[in-house]
Every structure is written in C-alpha cells, then in structure tokens.
N, C-alpha and C positions, 0 to 999 in steps of 0.2 A: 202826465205824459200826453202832451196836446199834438196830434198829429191829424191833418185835414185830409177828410177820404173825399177822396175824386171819384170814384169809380161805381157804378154800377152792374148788379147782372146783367140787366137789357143792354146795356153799355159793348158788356163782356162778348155778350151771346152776340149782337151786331158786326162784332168785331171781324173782317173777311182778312183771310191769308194774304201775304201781298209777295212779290216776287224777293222779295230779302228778309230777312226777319224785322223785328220791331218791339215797340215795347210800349203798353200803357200804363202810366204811375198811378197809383196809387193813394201815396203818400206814407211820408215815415222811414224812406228807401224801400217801401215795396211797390214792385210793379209785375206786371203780366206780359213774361213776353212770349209772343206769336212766330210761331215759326211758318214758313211757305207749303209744308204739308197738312198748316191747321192745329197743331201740335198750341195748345198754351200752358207756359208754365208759370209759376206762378215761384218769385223769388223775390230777397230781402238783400241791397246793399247797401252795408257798413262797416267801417272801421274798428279796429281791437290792437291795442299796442302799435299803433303804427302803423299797421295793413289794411287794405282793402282787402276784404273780404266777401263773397255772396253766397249765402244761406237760403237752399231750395226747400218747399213746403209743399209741394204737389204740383199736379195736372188738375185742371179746371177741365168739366168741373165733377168730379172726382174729390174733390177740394172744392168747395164755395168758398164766394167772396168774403162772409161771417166767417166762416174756419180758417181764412188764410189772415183775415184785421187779428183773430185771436191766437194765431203764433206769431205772427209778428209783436202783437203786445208782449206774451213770455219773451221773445228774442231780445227784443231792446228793454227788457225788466233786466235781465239775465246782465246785456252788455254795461247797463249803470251801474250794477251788482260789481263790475267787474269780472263777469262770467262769461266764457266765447261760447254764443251759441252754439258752434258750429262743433265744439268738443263736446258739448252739453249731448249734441245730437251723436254724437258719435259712441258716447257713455252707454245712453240708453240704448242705442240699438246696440251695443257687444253687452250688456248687462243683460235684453232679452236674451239674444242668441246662448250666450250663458244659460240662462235660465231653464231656456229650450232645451240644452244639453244635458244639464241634471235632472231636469224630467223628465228625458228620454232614458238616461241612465237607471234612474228610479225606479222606472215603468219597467225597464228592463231585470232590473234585481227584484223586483218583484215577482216577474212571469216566471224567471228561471228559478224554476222551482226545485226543488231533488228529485219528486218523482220525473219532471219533464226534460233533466238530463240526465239521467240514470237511467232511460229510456233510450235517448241520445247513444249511450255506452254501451247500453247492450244489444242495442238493434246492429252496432260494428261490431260487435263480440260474436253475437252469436251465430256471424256469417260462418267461422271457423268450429263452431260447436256442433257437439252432435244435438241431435233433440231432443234427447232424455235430459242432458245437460244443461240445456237451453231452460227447457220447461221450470229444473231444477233450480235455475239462477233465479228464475223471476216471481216463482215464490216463494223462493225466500225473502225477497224482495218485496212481495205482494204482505206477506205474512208477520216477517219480520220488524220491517223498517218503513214501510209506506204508511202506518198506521202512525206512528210518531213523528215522522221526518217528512213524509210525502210530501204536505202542502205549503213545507215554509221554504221561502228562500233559499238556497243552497250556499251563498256564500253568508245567511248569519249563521248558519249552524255551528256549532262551536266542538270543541274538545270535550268539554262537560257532557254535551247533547248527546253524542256517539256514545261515550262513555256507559250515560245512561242507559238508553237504547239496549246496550248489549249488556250491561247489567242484570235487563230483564231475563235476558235469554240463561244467563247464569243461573240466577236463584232459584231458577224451574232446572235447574242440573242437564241443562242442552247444550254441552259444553262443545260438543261437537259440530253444532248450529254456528255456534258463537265461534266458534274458530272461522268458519267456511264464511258466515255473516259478515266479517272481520274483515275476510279478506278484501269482500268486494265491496265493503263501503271504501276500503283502502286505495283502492283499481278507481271507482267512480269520480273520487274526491281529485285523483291525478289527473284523470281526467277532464273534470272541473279546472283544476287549477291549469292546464298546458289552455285550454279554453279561454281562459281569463275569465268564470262564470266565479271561481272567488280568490281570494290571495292567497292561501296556504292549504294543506291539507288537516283536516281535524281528527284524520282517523290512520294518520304516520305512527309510527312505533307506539301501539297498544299493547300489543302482541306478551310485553312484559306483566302485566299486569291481571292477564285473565289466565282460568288453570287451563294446562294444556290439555287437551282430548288425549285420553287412551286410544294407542291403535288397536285396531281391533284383528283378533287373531281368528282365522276361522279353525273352526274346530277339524280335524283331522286324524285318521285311523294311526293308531300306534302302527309304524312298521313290522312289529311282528303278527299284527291280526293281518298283513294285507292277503297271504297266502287263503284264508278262511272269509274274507270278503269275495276276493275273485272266484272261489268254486261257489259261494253262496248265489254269486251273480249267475252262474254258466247253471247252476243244478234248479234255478227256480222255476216252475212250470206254472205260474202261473201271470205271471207278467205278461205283458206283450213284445213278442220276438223284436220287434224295434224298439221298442222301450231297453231290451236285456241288450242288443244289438249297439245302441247306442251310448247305454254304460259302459260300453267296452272300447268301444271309439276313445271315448273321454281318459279313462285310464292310461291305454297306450297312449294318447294324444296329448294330453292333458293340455290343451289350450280353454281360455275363458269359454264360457257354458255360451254366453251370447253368439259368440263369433262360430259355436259348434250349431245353434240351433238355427242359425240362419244361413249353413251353408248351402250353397246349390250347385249340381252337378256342373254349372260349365266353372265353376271356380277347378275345378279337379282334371289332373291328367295323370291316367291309370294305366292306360297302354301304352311302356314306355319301359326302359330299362334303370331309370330314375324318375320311379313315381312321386307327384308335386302337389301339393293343394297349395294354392295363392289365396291367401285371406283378403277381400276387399280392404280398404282403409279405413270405408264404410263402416264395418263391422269390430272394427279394434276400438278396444278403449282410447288408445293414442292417437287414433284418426294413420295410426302407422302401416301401410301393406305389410305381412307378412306371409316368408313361406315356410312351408312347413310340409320337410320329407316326410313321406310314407314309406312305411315298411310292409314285407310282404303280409303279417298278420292285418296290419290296417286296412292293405289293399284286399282282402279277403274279406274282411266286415264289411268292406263298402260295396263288394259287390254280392252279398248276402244279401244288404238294403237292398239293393234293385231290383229284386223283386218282389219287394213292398212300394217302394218310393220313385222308381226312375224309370225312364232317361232322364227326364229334365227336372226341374223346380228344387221343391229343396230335396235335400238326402234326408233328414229328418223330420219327416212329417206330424200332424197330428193322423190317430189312426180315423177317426172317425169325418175328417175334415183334411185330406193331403193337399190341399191347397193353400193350410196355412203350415207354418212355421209348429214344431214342439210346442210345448206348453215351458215356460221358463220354470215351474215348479214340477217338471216331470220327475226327472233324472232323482230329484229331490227327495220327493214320496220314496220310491222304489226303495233309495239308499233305506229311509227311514222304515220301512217295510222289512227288507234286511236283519231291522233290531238294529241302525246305527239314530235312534232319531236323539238328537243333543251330542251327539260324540262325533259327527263328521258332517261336513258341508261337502256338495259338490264342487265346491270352490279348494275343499280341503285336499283335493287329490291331487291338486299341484302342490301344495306342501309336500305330501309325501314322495312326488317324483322329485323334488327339488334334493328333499333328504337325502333320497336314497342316491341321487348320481352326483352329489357333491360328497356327501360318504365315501362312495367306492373312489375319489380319487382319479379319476380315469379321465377328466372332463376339466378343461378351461371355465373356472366360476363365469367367464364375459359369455362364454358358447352356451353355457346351464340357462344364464338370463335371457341370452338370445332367444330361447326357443320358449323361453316363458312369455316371452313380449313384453319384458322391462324391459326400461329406455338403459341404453349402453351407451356412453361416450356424449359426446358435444351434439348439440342440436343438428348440425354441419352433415357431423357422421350418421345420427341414425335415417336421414334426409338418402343421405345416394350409397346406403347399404342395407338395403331391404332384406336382401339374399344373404348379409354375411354369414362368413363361418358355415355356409350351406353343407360343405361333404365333411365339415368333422360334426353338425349337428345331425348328418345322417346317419353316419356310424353310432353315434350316442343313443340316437330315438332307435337304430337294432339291436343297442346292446339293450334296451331300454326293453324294448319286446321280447328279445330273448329272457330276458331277466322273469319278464312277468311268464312267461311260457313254463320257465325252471318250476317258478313259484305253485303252478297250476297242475305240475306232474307229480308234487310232493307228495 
C-alpha cells in the first residue's frame, strides 16, 4: 500500500485560517481541512461499492500527523478487505457504548445489595411504624438475614438462598421469627422486584412449607375467680394507692396496658354529661384513635388519681418519678403478688371482659371488638369511624361496670 505523504507538522502548525475553508492532501485520499475559525480536521476520501464516501479521524492536533497516516492505513486495509471503514467505525463505537452499558449494569447489580435495598424499604416503611415496630423490623433484619444475605447481590439471591436462611431460624424452633422473617424478606423482594433491582421474587409462597407459629394465648383468670381477684385488688394494703387505683382502671377499661400507661390528662374530658378519653393513634397498636366511654366508676378512679398524679402529664405515673410514664411491668407484679403469677397476664383481663360481654349476649360481637381495638371492617371503614358504635359501647362499658360493682358486693 504505496501512498506518498506530502505533509508535515511544521507544514500543519503554519497552516493560517483563510476566509473559506480549504484543504491540505496528504495523500492516499487523506487530507486536512482547515476551517475559517482555525478548526483542522483531519479526514479520508474514498470510494466503497460505488460511493463516495469520507471517513473523519480527528482534530489536529488532538490527532498527529503519525496517528492520522496510521488510520488511514487500517481504513484502506479495511476497504481492500472489502470492509467500509466508516461501518467498521460505527461497529466499534456502538460495541463500546455497549460495553459501557453492561458495565454500568454490572457495577450496578453488584452495589445493590440486600442489605442496601432493604434499607431502601424500610426507611419508606417505617415512616408509618411505630418505633418499637420499627426498631423490631431491623433486627430482625440485622439478626436474621444481614448475616447471610446482607452483602450479596440482591437480584442473585435465589429460592434455595431464602429457603435456607430461614431454615436456620426453624431448627433453633423460632418459628415465630421465621413467620414475621418471612414476611418481610417477602415485602423487600416486591420491592426489589416493582424497583427492577431483580426479576422475580425468591421469597413468594414459602409460607407452605415452614410450621406455622402457635398463637399465643395469654393467660387469664377463670371467670369465676374474677369476684376474688377484684376484692383482693380493693382489700390489699400494701400496694400503692396508684398502683391498686390503676388495676382498676384497666379492668373496667380494659384497653392495651400501653395506651393505659401513657395516658395523659388532656387526652380526657370528665366534666361532661358523656364522659370521653380519646386514645392518641400514637398510642394504639394500629396507629388507630380510639374513644373510649367512661363510666361513672372510671370517672371516680380518675379523679381519686388526681391527687397523686394531676392536672396534667400522665394519669399514671411512676410513684417515685411522676414525670415519667408506669413502669410497663407494674400492673404485672401486683397481679403476680395477688398469687395470680403464670395464671393471668395483664393482657389477660381483656379476655375476660371479652368472655364475659359476649356470654351475656347483650352486645353486637363488631361493638365487643370495637372497644377492644380490633380492626372491624375494610381499611375504608375503620379510617373515618373512630367514634363508631360510640352510645351502644357506652351502655355496654356501664353494664360492664355495673357488672364488676355486682361482683364486688358478693
């Protein structure tokens, strides 16, 4: 391939813009042409099936005169080959840009990791959690699954992987773990997947395959000791009058312990001819307000507190400390002091009120649940009826007081 170079850098570099463009050969069909802003590029014209063609190689000099003789040799190697430069050139740059792309991809299924979207999922999640909840999620997470799954990849993780995983949790008989575990590799993975961080979910219908967790029943007083729990409660003298004061709340009441020990006065309105405590949504398990009629017994406990505990803050204070909240294992002791310890939860004393006012018959099972603060009806409904069933669950909570009153005159 004999082609005669004309041209030099000193040549190049001398070269002055001139008012039109221009062009200095080379040879071989390359030449340099100079545009009126100074601009030189450096290009190859030749024929391919019949066409003219021109094949660009750079800006000079950006490009030397050596780097532009040495594409134009591949160029007219190429075109004898019967190969069009100018596809040739077009190949390799979509074959990088390619290239580029699945290295970006790569780099990308590499970084997204499980722990670093599952992070992703629950930093959205837990905007709507409480924070005992919250806390609850991510070590399981920390405890669970970051130790196996954490660092790889989230879209290789497989069926088998998961499988495994919670395998673990089985063999050590934490079936309960591995339920709740379950779920949320289940949540993360949809996650992943609505993301495009992998194709499918690896942790969809397991749920067959591992034992179910026992619910857990809490323990609760036979109906017929309750008569002998509540004079144990009123005749014990050595408790503390808000400690006795507050087991008594809770029976008549019987709402979750939580939402009792963090009550505070401006939740309650007492001077009224329908007395109301408004439970925060704060404070419920389902993040759901609840109200919850007083009766005139309740309204007498509450103002017995007052003077231990008010006007303001909580109603249920610690005695040594009214600044904070009960202790969550108060109520607890007591009962277990009593002589009820393994035979009753403070939890248990909504069992027994459940017993007893679905027994007598007198009470709508949805109105019974309403005032337990299970969920009733479509998400919809329990959304804009905070208050349902308000005056038949008021009559209910006085027969409910009357009831315990009966109990206490036996």
């Amino acid at each position: 391939m004999n082609v005669t170079n004309k041209l030099t850098e000193l040549t190049i570099k001398q070269a002055k813009p001139k008012e039109k463009q221009y062009k200095l050969t080379d040879g071989g069909g390359m030449y340099l042409r100079i545009y009126p802003n100074g601009s030189k590029y450096w290009q190859l014209k030749y024929r391919f099936d019949g066409k003219q063609k021109t094949l660009s190689f750079g800006v000079w000099p950006g490009v030397k005169l050596i780097e532009a003789r040495e594409k134009r040799f591949e160029a007219l190697k190429n075109i004898k080959q019967g190969l069009d430069p100018i596809k040739e050139k077009l190949d390799k740059l979509n074959n990088s840009i390619e290239k580029d792309r699945q290295n970006d991809i790569e780099e990308q299924r590499i970084n997204n990791t499980f722990y670093k979207v599952s992070l992703e999922w629950y930093k959205r999640q837990a905007l709507q959690w409480t924070e005992k909840h919250s806390a609850d999620v991510l070590n399981s997470l920390k405890y669970h699954v970051y130790p196996s799954l954490g660092g790889r990849p989230i879209s290789d993780i497989t069926k088998k992987d998961v499988i495994a995983t919670l395998r673990e949790l089985e063999s050590q008989a934490k079936h309960e773990t591995c339920y709740r575990v379950r779920q949320r590799l289940e949540a993360i993975f949809d996650y992943a997947e609505i993301e495009e961080h992998c194709l499918s979910n690896p942790a969809r219908g397991l749920q067959k395959i591992f034992i179910k967790p026992q619910s857990k029943n809490h323990p609760s007083i036979p109906i017929p000791e309750l008569p002998i729990f509540l004079k144990k409660i009123i005749s014990d003298r050595e408790v503390f009058q808000t400690t006795r004061l507050a087991m008594m709340f809770m029976v008549h009441v019987f709402v979750r312990s939580k939402s009792q020990r963090l009550a505070k006065w401006d939740d309650f309105e007492l001077d009224c001819d329908e007395p109301l405590w408004i439970v925060p949504a704060l404070d419920m398990k389902m993040g759901i307000e609840l109200h919850v009629p007083l009766t005139s017994q309740v309204v007498f406990i509450l103002k017995e507190m007052k003077q231990f505990s008010g006007p303001d803050g909580y109603v249920f204070p610690q005695v040594r400390n009214p600044q904070q909240a009960m202790s969550v294992n108060t109520l607890q002791y007591f009962s277990n002091r009593l002589g009820y310890a393994g035979r009753s939860t403070i939890h248990g004393i909504r069992t027994v009120a459940s017993t007893v006012l679905n027994e007598s018959l007198k009470w709508h099972p949805d109105v019974i649940e309403l005032q337990l603060a299970h969920l009733v009806g479509s998400k919809v409904r329990r959304a804009y009826n905070r208050a349902e069933h308000l005056e038949e669950r008021r009559r209910m909570m006085e027969w409910w007081s009357n009831y315990l009153d009966s109990l206490i005159d036996r």
